[in-house]
OpenMM code with the backbone's topology and positions (N, CA, C; nanometers):
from openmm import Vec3, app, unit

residues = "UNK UNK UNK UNK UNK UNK UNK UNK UNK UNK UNK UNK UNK UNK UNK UNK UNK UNK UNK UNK UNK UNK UNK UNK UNK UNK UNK UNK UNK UNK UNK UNK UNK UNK UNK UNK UNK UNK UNK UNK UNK UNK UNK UNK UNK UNK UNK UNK UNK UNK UNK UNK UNK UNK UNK UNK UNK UNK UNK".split()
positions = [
    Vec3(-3.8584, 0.7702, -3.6516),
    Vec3(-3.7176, 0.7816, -3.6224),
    Vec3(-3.6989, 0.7881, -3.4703),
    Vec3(-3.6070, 0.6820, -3.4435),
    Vec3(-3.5772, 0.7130, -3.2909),
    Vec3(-3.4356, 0.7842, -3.2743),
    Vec3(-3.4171, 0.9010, -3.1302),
    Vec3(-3.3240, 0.9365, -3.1240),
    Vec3(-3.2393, 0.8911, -2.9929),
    Vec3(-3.1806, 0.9103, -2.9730),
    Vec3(-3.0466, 0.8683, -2.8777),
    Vec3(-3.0522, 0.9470, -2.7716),
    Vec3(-3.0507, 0.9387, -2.6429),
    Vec3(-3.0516, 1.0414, -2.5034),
    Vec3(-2.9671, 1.1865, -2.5139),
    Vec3(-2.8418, 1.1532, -2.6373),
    Vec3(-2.7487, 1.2345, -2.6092),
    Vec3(-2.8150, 1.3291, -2.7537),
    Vec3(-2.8785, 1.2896, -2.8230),
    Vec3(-2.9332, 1.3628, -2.9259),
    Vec3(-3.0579, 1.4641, -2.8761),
    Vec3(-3.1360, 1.3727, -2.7914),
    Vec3(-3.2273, 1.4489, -2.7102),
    Vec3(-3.1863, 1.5762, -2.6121),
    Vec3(-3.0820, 1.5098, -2.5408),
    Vec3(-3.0176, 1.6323, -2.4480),
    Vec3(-2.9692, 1.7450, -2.4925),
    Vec3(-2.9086, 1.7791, -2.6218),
    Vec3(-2.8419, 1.8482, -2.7695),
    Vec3(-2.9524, 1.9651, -2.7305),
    Vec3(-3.0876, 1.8672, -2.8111),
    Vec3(-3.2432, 1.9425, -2.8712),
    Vec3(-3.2839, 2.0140, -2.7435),
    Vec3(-3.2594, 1.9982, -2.6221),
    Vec3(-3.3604, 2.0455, -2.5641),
    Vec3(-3.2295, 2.0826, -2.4780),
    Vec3(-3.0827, 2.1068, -2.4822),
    Vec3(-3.0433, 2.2026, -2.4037),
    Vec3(-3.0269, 2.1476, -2.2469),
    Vec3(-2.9977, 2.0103, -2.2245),
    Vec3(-3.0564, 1.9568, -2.0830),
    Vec3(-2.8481, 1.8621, -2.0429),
    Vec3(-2.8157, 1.8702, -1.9787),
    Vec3(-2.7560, 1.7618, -1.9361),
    Vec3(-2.7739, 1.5908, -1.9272),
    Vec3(-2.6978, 1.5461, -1.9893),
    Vec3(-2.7192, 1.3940, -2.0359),
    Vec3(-2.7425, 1.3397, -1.8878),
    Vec3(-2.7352, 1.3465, -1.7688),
    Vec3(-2.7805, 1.2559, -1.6548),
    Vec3(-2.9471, 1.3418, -1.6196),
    Vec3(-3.0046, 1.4281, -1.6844),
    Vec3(-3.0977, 1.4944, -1.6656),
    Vec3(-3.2084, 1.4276, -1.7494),
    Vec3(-3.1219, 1.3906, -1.8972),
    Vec3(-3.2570, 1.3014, -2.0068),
    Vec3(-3.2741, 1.1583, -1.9389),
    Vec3(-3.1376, 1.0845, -1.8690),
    Vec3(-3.1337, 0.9860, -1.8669),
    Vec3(-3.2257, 0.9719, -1.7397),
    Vec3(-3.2112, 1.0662, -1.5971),
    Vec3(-3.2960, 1.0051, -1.5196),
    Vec3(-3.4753, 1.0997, -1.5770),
    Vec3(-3.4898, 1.1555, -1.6680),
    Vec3(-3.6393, 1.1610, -1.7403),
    Vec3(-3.6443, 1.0383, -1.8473),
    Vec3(-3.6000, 0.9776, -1.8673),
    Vec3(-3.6242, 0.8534, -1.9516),
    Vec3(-3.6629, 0.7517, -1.8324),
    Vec3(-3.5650, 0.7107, -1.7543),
    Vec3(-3.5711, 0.6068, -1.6181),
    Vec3(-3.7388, 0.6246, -1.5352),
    Vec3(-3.7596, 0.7734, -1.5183),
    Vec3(-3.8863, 0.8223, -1.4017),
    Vec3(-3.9982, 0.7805, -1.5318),
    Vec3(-4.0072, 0.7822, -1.6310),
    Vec3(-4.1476, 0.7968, -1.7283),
    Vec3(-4.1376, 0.9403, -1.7614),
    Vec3(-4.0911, 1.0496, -1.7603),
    Vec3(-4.0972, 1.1418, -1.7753),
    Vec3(-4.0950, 1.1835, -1.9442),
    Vec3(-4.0233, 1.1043, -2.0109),
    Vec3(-3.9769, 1.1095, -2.1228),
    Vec3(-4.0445, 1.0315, -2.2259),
    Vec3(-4.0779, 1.0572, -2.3119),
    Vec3(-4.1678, 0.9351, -2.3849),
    Vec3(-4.0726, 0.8225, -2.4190),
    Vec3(-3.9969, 0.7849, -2.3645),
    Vec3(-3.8187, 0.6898, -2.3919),
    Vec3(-3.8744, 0.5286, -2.3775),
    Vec3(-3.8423, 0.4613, -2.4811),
    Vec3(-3.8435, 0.3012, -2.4901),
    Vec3(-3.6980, 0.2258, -2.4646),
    Vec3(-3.7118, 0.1420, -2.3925),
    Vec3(-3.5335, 0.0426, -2.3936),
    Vec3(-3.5649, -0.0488, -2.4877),
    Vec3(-3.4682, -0.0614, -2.5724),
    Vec3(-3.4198, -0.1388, -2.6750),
    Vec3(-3.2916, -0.2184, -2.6016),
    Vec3(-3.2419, -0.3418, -2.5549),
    Vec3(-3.1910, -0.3480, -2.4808),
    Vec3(-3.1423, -0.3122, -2.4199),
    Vec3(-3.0090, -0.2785, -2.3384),
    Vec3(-2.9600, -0.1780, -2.2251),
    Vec3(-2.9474, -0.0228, -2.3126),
    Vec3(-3.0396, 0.0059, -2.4406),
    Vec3(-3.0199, 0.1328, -2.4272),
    Vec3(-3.1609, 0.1904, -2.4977),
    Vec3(-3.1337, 0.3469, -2.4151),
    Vec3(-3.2734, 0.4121, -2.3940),
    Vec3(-3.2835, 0.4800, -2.5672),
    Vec3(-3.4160, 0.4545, -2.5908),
    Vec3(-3.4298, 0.5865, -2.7051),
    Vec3(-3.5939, 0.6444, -2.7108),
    Vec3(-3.5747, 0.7727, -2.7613),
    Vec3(-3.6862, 0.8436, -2.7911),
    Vec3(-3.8163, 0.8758, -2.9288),
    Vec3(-3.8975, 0.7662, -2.9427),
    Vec3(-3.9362, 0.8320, -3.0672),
    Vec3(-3.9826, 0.9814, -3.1017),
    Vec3(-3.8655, 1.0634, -3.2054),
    Vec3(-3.8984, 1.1778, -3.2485),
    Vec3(-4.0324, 1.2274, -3.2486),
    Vec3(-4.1522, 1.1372, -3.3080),
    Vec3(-4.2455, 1.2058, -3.3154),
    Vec3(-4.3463, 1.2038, -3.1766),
    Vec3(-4.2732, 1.1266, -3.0592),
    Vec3(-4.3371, 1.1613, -2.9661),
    Vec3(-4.3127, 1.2686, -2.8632),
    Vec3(-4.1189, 1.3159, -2.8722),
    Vec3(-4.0965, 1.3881, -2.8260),
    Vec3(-4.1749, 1.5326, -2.8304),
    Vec3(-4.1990, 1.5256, -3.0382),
    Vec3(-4.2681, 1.6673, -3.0792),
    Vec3(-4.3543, 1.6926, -2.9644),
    Vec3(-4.4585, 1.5535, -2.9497),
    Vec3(-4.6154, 1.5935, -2.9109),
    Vec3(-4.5449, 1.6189, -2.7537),
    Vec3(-4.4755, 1.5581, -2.7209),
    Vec3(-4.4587, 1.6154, -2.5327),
    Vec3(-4.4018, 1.7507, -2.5432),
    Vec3(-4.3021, 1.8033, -2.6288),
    Vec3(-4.2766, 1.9143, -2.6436),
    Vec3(-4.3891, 2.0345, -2.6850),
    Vec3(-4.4827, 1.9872, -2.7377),
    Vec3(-4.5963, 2.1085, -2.7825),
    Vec3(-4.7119, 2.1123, -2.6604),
    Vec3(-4.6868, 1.9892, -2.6070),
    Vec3(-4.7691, 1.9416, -2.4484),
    Vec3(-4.7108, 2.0061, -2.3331),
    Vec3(-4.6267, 2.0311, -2.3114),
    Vec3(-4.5497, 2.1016, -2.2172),
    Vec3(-4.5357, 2.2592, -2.2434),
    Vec3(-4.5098, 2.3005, -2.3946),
    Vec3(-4.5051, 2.4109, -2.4523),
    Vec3(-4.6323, 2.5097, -2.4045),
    Vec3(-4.7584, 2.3989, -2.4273),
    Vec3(-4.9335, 2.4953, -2.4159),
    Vec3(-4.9632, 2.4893, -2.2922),
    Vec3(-4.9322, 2.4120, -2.1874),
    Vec3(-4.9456, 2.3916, -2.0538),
    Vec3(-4.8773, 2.4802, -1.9946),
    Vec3(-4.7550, 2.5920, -2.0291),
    Vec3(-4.7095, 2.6941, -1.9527),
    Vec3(-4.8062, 2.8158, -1.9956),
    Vec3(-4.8082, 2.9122, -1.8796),
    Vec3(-4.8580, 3.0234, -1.9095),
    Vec3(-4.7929, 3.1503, -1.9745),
    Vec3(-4.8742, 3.2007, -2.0414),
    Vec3(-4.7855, 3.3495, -2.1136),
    Vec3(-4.7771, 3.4126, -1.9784),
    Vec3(-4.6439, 3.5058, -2.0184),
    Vec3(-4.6270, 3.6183, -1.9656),
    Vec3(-4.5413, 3.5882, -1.8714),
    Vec3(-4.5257, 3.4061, -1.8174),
    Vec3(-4.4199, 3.3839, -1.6828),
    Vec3(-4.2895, 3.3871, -1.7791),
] * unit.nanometer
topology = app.Topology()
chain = topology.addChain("A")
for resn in residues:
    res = topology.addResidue(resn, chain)
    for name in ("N", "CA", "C"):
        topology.addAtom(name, app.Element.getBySymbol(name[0]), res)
């Protein structure tokens, strides 16, 4: 399932010019389907559990 920038921004609490320039940099696991960006769900999970274990407890 792919989701939509503005569906992504929802999930993670972010401002829509914030997903859009992390989709644009590579930041985002985000594919263009012609002029528009989307995210496959199940890659967001893995960057989200990737980013999740890479912070430290206790900060």
């Amino acid at each position: 399932m792919f989701l939509t920038p503005q569906q992504v921004s929802k999930h993670l609490s972010l401002a829509l010019s914030t997903t859009y320039f992390y989709c644009e940099t590579g930041q985002l696991p985000a594919v263009r389907v012609g002029k528009h960006w989307r995210v496959p769900s199940d890659k967001l999970q893995r960057w989200l559990e990737k980013r999740m274990n890479g912070k430290k407890e206790g900060r």
